[in-house]
Every structure is written in C-alpha cells, then in structure tokens.
C-alpha positions in Angstrom: 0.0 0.0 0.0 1.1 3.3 -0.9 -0.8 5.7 1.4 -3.2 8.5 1.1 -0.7 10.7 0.1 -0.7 9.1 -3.3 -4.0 8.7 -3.7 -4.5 12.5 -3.3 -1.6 13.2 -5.5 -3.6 11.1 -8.2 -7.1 12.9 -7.5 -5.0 16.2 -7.8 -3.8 14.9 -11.5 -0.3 15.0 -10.6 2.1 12.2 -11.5 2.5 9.2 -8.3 5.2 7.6 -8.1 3.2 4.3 -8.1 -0.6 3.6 -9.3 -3.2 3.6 -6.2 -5.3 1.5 -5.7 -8.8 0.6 -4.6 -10.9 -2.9 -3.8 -13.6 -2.7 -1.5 -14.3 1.3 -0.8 -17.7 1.8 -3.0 -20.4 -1.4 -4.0 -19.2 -0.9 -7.4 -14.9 -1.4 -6.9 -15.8 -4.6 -4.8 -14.7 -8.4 -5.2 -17.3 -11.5 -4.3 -17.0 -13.1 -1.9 -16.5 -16.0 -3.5 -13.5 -14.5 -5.3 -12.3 -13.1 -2.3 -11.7 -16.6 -0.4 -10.2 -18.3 -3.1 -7.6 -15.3 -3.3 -7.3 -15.9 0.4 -6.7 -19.5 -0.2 -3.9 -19.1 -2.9 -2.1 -17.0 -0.6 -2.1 -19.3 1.9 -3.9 -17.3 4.5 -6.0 -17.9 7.3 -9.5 -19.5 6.5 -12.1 -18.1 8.0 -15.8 -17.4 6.6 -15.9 -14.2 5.0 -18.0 -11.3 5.7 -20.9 -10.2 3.4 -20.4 -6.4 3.4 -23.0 -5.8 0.1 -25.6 -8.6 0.4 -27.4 -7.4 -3.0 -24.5 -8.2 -5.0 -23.2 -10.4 -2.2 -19.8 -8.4 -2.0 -17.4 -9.8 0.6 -15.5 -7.3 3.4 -11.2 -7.7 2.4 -9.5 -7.8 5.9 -6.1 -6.2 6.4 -3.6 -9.2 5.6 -5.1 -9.6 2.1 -5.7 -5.7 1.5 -2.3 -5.7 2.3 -1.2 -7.9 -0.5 -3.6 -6.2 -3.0 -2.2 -2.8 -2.5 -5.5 -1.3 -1.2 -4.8 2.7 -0.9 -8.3 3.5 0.2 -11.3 2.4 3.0 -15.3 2.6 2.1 -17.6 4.2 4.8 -21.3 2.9 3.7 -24.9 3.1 5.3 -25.8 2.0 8.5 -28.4 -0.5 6.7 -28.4 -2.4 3.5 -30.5 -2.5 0.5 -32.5 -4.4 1.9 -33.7 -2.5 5.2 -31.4 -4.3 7.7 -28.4 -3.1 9.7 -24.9 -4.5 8.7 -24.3 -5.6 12.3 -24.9 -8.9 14.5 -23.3 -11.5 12.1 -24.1 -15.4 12.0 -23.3 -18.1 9.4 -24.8 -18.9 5.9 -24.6 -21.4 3.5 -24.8 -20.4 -0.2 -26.4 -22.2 -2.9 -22.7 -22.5 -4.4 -21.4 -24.5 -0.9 -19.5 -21.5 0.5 -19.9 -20.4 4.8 -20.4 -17.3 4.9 -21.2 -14.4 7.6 -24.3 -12.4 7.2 -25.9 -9.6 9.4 -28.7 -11.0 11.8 -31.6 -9.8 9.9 -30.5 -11.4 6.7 -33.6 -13.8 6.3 -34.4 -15.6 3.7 -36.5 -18.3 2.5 -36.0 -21.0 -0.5 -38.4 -21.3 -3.1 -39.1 -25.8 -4.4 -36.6 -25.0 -7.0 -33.9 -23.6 -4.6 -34.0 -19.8 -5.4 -33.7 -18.0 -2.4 -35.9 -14.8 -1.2 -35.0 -12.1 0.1 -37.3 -9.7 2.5 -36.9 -6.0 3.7 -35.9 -5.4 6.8 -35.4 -9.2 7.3 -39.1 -9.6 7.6 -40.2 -12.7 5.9 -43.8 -12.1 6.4 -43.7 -9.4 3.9 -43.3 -9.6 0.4 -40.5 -10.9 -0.8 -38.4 -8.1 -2.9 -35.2 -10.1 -4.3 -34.1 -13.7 -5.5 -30.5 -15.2 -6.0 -31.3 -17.9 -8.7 -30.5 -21.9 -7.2 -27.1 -21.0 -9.3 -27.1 -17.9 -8.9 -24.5 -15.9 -6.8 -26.0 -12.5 -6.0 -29.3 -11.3 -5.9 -32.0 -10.1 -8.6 -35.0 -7.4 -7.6 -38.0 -8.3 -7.8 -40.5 -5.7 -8.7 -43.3 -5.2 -7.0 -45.1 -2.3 -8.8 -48.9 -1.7 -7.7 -51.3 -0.6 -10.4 -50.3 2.8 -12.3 -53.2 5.7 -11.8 -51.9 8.3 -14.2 -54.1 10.9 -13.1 -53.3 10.1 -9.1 -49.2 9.7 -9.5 -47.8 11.6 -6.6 -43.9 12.4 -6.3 -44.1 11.7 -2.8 -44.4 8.6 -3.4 -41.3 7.9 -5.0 -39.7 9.9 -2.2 -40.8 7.3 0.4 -37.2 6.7 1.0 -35.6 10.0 1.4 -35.7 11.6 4.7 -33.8 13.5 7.0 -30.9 12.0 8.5 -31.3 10.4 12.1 -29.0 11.4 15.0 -28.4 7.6 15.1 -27.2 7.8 11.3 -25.1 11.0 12.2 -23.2 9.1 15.2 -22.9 6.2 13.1 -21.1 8.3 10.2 -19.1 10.3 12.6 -18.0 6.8 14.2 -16.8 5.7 11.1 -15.1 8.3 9.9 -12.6 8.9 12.9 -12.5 5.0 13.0 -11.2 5.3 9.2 -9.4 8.6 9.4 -7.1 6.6 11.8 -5.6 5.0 8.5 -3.2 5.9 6.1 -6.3 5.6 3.5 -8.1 7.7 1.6 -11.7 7.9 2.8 -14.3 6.9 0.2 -17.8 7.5 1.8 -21.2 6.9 0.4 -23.9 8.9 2.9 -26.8 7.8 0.7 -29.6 9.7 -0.4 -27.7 11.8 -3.4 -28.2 9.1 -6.0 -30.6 10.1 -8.9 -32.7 8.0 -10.6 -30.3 4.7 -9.9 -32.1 2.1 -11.4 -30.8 -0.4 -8.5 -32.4 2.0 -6.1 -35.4 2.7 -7.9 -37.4 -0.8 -6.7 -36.7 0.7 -3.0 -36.0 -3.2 -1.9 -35.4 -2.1 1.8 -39.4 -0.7 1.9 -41.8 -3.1 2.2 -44.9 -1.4 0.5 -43.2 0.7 -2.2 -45.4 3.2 -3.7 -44.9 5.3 -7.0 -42.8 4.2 -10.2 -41.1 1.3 -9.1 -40.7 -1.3 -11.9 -37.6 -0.3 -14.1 -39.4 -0.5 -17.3 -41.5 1.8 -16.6 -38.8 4.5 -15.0 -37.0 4.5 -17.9 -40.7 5.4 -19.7 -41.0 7.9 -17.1 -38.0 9.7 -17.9 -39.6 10.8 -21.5 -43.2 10.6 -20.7 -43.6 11.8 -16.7 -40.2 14.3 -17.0 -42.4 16.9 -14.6 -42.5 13.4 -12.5 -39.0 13.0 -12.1 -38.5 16.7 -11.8 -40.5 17.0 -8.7 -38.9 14.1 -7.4 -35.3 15.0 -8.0 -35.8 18.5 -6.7 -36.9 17.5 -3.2 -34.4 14.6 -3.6 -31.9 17.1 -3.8 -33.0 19.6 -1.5 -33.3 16.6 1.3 -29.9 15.6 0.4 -27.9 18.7 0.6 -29.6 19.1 4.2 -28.4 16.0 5.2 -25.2 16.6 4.2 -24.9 20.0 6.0 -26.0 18.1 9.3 -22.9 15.7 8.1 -20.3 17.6 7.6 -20.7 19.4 10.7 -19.9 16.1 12.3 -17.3 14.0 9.6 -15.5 17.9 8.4 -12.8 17.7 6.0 -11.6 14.0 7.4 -13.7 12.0 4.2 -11.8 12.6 0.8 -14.4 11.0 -1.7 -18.4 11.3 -1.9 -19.5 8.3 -3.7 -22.6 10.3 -5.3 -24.7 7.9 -7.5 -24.6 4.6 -9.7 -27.2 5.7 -11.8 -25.8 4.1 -15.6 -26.3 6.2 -18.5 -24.7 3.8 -21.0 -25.0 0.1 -22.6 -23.1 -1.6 -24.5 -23.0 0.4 -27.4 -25.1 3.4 -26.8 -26.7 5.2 -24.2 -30.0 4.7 -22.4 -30.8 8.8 -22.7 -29.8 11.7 -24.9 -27.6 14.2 -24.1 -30.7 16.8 -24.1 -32.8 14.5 -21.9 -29.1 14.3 -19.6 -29.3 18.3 -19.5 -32.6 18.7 -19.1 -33.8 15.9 -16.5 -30.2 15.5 -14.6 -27.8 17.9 -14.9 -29.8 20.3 -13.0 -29.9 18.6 -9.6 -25.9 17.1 -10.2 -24.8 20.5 -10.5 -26.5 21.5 -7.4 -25.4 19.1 -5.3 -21.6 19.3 -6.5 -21.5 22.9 -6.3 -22.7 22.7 -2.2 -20.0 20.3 -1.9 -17.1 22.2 -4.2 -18.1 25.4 -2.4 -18.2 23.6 1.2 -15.7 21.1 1.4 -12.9 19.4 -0.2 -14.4 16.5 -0.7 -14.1 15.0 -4.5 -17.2 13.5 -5.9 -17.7 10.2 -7.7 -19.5 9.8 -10.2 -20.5 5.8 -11.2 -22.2 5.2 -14.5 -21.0 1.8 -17.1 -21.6 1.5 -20.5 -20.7 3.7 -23.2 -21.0 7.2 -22.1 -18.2 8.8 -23.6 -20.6 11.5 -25.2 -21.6 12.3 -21.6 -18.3 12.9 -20.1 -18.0 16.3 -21.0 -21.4 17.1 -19.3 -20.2 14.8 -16.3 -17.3 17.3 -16.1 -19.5 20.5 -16.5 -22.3 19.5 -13.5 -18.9 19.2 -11.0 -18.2 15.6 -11.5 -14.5 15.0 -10.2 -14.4 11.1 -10.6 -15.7 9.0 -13.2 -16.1 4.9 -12.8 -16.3 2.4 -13.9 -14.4 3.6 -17.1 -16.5 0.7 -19.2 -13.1 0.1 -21.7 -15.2 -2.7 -23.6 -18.0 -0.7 -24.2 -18.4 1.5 -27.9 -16.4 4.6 -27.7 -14.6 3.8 -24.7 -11.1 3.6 -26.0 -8.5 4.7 -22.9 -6.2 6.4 -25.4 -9.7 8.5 -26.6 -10.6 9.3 -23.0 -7.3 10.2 -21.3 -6.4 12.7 -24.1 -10.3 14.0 -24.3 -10.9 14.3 -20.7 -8.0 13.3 -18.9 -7.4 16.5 -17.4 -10.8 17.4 -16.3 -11.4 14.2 -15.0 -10.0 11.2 -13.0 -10.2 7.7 -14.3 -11.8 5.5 -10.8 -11.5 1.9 -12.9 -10.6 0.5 -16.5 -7.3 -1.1 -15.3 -8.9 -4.4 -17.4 -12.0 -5.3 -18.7 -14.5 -7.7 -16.5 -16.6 -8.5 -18.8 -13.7 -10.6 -21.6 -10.4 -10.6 -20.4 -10.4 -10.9 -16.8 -12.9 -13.4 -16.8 -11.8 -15.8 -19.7 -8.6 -14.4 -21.2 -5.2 -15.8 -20.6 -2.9 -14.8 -17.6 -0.6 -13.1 -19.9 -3.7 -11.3 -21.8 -4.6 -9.9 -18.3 -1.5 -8.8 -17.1 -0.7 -7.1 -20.7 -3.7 -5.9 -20.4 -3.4 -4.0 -17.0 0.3 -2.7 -17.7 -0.7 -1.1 -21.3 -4.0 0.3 -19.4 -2.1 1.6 -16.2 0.4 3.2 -19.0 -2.0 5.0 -20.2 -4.3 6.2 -17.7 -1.4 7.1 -15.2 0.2 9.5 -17.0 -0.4 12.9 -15.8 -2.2 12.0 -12.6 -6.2 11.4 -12.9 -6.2 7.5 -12.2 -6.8 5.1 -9.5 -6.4 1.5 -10.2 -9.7 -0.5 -10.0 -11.3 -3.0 -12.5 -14.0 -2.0 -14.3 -16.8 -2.8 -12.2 -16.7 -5.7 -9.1 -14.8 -8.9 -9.8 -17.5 -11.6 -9.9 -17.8 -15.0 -8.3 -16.1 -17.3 -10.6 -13.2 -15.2 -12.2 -10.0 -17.4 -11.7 -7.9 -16.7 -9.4 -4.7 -16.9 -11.0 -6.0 -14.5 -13.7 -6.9 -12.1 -10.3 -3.3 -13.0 -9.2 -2.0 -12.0 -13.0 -3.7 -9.0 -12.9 -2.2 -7.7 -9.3 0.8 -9.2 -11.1 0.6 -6.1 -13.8 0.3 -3.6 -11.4 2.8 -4.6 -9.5 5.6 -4.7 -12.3 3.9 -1.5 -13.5 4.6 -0.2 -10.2 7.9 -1.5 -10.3 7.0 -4.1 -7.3 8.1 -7.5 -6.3 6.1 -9.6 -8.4 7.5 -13.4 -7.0 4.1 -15.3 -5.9 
C-alpha cells in the first residue's frame, strides 16, 4: 500500500510515483466473496468465513492481511443499513447455494423457493413480500419488482420519495464513528452517505421498503424519464434539497476527514449506446448534479464520484460541467470507450476510478498473460499525468479465476515497479 498521500496526488492529476489503488471502498470497486476466499486460499492465508459487506451483489469485506497484499490505498464508509432494510451488524453463518460459509448480518432472512432460489425480504421480515431472489445457481441477488397498479391521473412524487428523509441522529453518530474510526488510516476515505443518487435504477425498486409506492418497476422508470419528466423533476428536486440538508447536518460532524463522496450509480450507457440523450441528460439531470456538486465544491474538499457503465463517452463532458471529479467504472469494452480517446479527451478534467482491465472478456476468460498485458498497457496509459486510481471495471464476480486475479495484481505490481514473485 502506498498511502493516502498518493491517492491524493492522483485525485489532484499529478504524477505518483506508483498507481493507487482501490478494492472494496464503493459497492461498485468490490470483489465477491467468492473471489475473495479463493484469493485468500492461494495465498495461503487464514481460513475463515468471509464477511458479506453488500448482500445485493453479495460483495465480501477484504481484511487487512489480504488488503495488504492487494495494494488497497483507500477504505469505504457505507450506510448504516443495506438495501435491503437491515443493519450490517450482529453477524451469523450462511450457507450459499454454491457450498460457501459465509457471515451475514442477523436480519439477513431468507427463504428458498421448491426450486432452490432463495428470497429475500426488507428489513429481514419474511412475512412481507419478498423483494429479491438469488437464482438456485445464482450468486448475488436479482430485484423483484413489485409495482402496484399505475393511476396516471393520481401519480404523486411523494411517493417515490418514500425513501428520502432526514438524517437520524443515530445515522449521524454512526457516520461520525466511522469516519474517525477510518481517518485513523493511512487511506483515503471513500464514503457513500446515501440519499444523493438520482434516478439509480438499483435503487429505484426501493428493496429495503416493504410497500413501495410510485414508479417502481424499471421498465416503466425508464418510460418515465420521456413521458412523466415533470414526475421525475418533482422528485429530483426535493431529492436534492433533502440531500444537501443532510449533508450540512454531516459535515458538521465528519468535516474535511472523508476525501471521496460516492454520489450515485445511476448508468447512463449500454453496450453500445446510451440509455438517454444528451438533451434528456441536460434537461432531466444535470440540474440537480450541479447542485449538489456545487454545495459540496463550495463547502468542502471533498471530490465527488460519479459511477455510470456502458458507453458514455458523449456524456463525459457534461459529467465534467455538472462538477463531477471522478468518473467509474471507465467501461473500456464498451463503444467509444477507448482509454487512449478518454485520457487525451478528458483526462485532465477528470480522474479515471477503474478500467485497469476489462470484466466483462479478459479478466474473466482471457489468458494470464492477456490480463497482465492488459493491466500494464491500461495503467500506461491512464497514469500518466495523474487522474487514475487503479480499480477493474466494475466488481470482480464470483467465478473469475484466481490466477487470472493473481495476474492482474501481477501487472500492477511490475507497472509499479513491485516485487512480483508469488
């Protein structure tokens, strides 16, 4: 590990002497944790079950000995609860479909189906409706909508703001907690307070509420982003205005001590195009991003993260203009998405939080030479100048071979100019 120093340096776009690096500081820079104990087990560490930090996507929690050996530079603060209601706290054992022991927080209740799909509940309380399944060979979880009859002429914003409130002294001492608990680290402080994430379409099935109301199926929020844009208007305004309170109340207690605002996952981009236009970007979201990252430019030194996959190279320019400092994934797979493009377009607007390979082809099922080529030539570019922090694009899934995780710490490491001998 090479400190906060460096990871600072990089966020400033000034050249580090070595790439940072995160694993584990947002629920989209993660590793299974499936992954995470076979990396345990090839470097001969001790076995123990590991702990699920992100049950949605089933992300595990990387203790020190093997964040160590990955290089972590940074350390995630995240809600006091879940997606799914419950609080990440009280742990007890689990057995996954795919025969791993795992530890879970106490309200993590589920159910399994004939078929062996397991249901999930919010809040843990299995005598509601169920509001996610992981598949009998599945290993993470899957919303299930649960989206009551549409009343066009009855629609009411507030019901789609169910879920954004003002912040709880309990939430406040729990953020204040764990920020001085963090800021005792020689990391850089990635938090994620919640409630600044716009139209997210993980978030937009509310699976922690156990009657949502409003525009909940995902279909049908994408519809409402043409069809109902004085909808989503009235809900992003008090979204935003509910947010930016919240943080006030925050920052009074955390101050200067976080160094990253994990703002929003919402995705803008597919494969090969995007899910909006840019007009529909400026007209529909730009307004409430700029709000929010001018409050936080003009109040603190925090840098702000911006997550979207996909191909959303025409929207980096307006990611940059709303006050975006960060930009992940970094989808290099996807159309238009070339790193040599990006790091001369934007590179020195912007800071590259991922691309160091691709998850979706060569991590996955390339060679360990292909990913290790892959990471060096990607490192070479997105280093230069500053404006990148080593991360893969998007969270290393369940059943990505090891060695090929092993090659691709290998690349960074003789990028970095590291010991490479395991």
């Amino acid at each position: 590990m090479h400190g906060k120093t460096n990871v600072l340096t990089a966020l400033n776009h000034q050249e580090t002497p070595t790439v940072p690096i995160d694993f584990g500081a947002t629920p989209v820079t993660g590793i299974h944790a499936l992954a995470i104990e076979n990396l345990r087990n090839f470097f001969h560490l001790k076995r123990q079950p590991i702990k699920i930090n992100e049950p949605y996507q089933m992300l595990g929690e990387i203790d020190d000995d093997l964040a160590e050996i990955l290089g972590i530079d940074t350390i995630g603060i995240s809600p006091r609860k879940t997606m799914f209601g419950f609080p990440n706290e009280k742990w007890k054992e689990f057995n996954t479909p795919w025969g791993q022991t795992v530890l879970v927080p106490e309200k993590f209740n589920v159910t399994r189906t004939p078929e062996g799909d397991i249901l999930m509940y919010p809040e843990g309380d299995t005598s509601a409706r169920p509001c996610a399944k992981m598949p009998a060979k599945g290993y993470f979880f899957d919303a299930i909508y649960r989206q009551l009859p549409i009343d066009e002429e009855h629609l009411d914003p507030e019901d789609n703001l169910q879920e954004y409130t003002e912040i709880t002294e309990n939430e406040l001492n729990y953020f204040e907690r764990e920020v001085n608990r963090c800021a005792a680290t020689d990391k850089v402080i990635v938090a994620n307070f919640g409630g600044t994430a716009l139209g997210d379409i993980a978030l937009v099935p509310a699976l922690h509420l156990k009657d949502p109301k409003g525009i909940r199926d995902v279909t049908e929020w994408y519809i409402s982003t043409l069809t109902r844009q004085d909808y989503i208007h009235q809900i992003f305004k008090k979204q935003t205005d509910i947010a930016l309170k919240n943080l006030e109340k925050i920052f009074s207690r955390v101050e200067n001590k976080v160094n990253v605002l994990y703002i929003c996952g919402t995705d803008f981009g597919t494969q090969d195009s995007q899910f909006c236009s840019e007009d529909t970007f400026l007209l529909l979201y730009a307004p409430y991003y700029r709000k929010i990252n001018n409050w936080i430019h003009k109040n603190t030194s925090w840098k702000t993260f911006k997550h979207s996959c996909g191909s959303v190279e025409p929207f980096i320019k307006h990611f940059i203009d709303v006050g975006f400092d960060i930009l992940n994934p970094v989808q290099v797979s996807a159309a238009g998405m070339e790193p040599v493009k990006l790091k001369e377009n934007y590179g020195k607007d912007i800071v590259f939080w991922g691309g160091g390979v691709d998850t979706q082809y060569t991590l996955p099922f390339g060679t360990e030479k292909e990913v290790e080529e892959q990471v060096i030539k990607h490192c070479e570019i997105f280093s230069r100048n500053g404006g990148f922090v080593f991360n893969t694009v998007h969270n290393i899934q369940a059943n990505v071979p090891v060695r090929n995780i092993v090659a691709m710490l290998r690349g960074i490491r003789r990028f970095n100019g590291e010991n490479t001998d395991f």
